[in-house]
N, C-alpha and C positions, 0 to 999 in steps of 0.2 A: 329865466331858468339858467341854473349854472350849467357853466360847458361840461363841468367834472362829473360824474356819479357817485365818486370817491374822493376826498382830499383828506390826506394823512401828514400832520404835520410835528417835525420834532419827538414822535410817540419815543416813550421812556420807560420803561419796565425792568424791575428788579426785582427777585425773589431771594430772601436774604443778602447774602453779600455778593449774587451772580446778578448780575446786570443782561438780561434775556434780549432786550430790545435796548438799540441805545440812538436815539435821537435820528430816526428814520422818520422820512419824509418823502410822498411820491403822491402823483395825482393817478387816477383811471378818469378817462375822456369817456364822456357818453357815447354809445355806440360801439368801442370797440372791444376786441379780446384781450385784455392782458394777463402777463404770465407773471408770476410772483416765483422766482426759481432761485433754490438753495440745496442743501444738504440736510438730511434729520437732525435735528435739534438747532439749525441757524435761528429764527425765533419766529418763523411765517406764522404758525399758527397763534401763538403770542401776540402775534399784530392783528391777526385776523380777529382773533377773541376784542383785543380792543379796538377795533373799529365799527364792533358791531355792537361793545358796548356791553361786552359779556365781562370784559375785565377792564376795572377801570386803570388808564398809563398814570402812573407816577408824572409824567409829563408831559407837554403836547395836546394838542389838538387834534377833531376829526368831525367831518361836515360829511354829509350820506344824502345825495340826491339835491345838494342844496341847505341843507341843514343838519343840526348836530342831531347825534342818533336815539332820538327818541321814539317810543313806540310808537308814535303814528307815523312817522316815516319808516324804521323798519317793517311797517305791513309790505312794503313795496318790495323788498328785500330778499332772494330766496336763498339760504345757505345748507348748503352741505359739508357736516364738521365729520373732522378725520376717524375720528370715533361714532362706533357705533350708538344713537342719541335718539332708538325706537323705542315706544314701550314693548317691552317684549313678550308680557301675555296678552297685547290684543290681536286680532287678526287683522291683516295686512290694511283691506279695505275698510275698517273701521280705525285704524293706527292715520293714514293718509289723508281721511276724511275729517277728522277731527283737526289734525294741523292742520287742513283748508282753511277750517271754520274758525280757527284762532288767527287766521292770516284776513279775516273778513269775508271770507264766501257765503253765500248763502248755503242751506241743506242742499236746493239741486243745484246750484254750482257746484258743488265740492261732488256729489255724488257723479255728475255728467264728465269731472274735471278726471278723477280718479278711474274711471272705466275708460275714457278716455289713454290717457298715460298707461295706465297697467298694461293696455294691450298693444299699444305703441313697443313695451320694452319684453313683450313677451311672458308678462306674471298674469294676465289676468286669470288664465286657469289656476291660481295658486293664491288666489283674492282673499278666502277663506281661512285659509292655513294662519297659525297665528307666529306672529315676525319671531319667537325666538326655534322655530323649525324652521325654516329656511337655510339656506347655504350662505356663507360670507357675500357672493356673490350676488346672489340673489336680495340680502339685504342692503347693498351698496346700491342697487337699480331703486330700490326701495324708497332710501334716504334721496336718491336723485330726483324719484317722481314728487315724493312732497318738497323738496324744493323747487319744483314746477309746477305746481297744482296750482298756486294762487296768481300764474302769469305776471310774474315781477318783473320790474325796471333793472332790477340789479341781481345779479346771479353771482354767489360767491363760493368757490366749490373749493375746499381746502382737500388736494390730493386725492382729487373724483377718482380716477382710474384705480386707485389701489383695489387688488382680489380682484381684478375683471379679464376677464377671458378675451382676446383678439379680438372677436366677434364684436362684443358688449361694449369695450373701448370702443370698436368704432362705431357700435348705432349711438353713443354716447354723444362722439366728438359730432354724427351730422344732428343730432338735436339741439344742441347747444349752439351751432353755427345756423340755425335757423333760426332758432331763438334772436341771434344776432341779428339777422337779417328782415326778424320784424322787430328790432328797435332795441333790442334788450344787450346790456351790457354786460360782459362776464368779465369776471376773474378769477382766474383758479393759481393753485399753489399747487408747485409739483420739484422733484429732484431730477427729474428726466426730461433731459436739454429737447429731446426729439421731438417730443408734445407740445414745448413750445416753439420750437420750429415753423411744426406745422401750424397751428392756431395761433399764434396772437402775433399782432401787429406791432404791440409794445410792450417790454418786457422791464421788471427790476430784479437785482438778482443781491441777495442775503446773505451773508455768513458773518458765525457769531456774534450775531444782533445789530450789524453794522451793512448797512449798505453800501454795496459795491460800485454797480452799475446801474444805473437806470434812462431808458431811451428807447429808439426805434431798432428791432429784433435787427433789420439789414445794418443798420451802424454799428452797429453792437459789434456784430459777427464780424466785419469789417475790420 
């Protein structure tokens, strides 16, 4: 088993004559939280899209769990993209349940998985409603739970927090550090130093496609 969850290496992206990503390279260690921190438009989500295989790099490499990222290791996988990515005329608990089931669950795992989670994050009374009635808010818990519904190895949250109320950030941040603490690896993308303060152990930090720093949060700050 590799020690990484993630190894990114050399990724290269350009979209015409802008060079989005340019030859960035960082591991995520199994187990822990890291923080991927930039400014809007530095190229996080860019990298993220190519690590998980959604955009392929102009250059570079990327291994996911021990291997490069193909769909039978993305089951393992759970992502939350910065945009909104529900269908938005189904209702909520048919929206969640059905990503279950493409992540491999059976019908009553996904259905036990999703009553479960919904009332963890306080929607289950709003299980029904269909995802485009919902509030910003309300849809960001949303996209959180199906990224948790099929119990992955690897948790990739590209700028979870955004639209979330004091509250909701934090019932956010202790599921995620539980997740941790039964084995699960995250990384999340964010502009906001305090978030990764608090959560992650090791942090790389982005701007204008080029990587700045990358290491342990306390050397870092140091």
């Amino acid at each position: 088993m590799s020690e990484n969850a993630l190894q990114v290496e050399g990724l290269t992206k350009a979209f015409g004559t802008r060079k989005v990503v340019d030859d960035v390279s960082f591991e995520v260690r199994r187990g822990e939280v890291f923080g991927f921190l930039g400014p809007n438009g530095s190229g996080k989500t860019t990298t993220i899209r190519m690590a998980l295989d959604i955009l392929r790099p102009d250059a570079g490499s990327v291994r996911v769990l021990g291997s490069p990222p193909d769909r039978g290791v993305l089951k393992h996988v759970g992502y939350l993209p910065e945009e909104r990515g529900l269908p938005r005329k189904m209702r909520v608990l048919d929206a969640v349940r059905y990503l279950g089931r493409l992540k491999g669950l059976t019908v009553k795992e996904a259905e036990n998985r999703v009553d479960e989670l919904l009332r963890r994050v306080n929607l289950y009374e709003h299980r029904k409603k269909r995802v485009e009635d919902l509030s910003r808010g309300m849809t960001q818990l949303v996209q959180f739970v199906t990224a948790l519904v099929h119990d992955p190895e690897l948790i990739i949250l590209d700028e979870p927090f955004s639209g979330l109320d004091p509250l909701n950030v934090e019932l956010m941040k202790q599921m995620l550090l539980e997740r941790q603490r039964a084995g699960a690896t995250i990384m999340f993308s964010t502009h906001v130093m305090a978030d990764v303060e608090e959560l992650c152990q090791r942090v790389a930090l982005i701007s204008d496609g080029r990587l700045l720093l990358l290491g342990d949060l306390a050397e870092i700050k140091r």
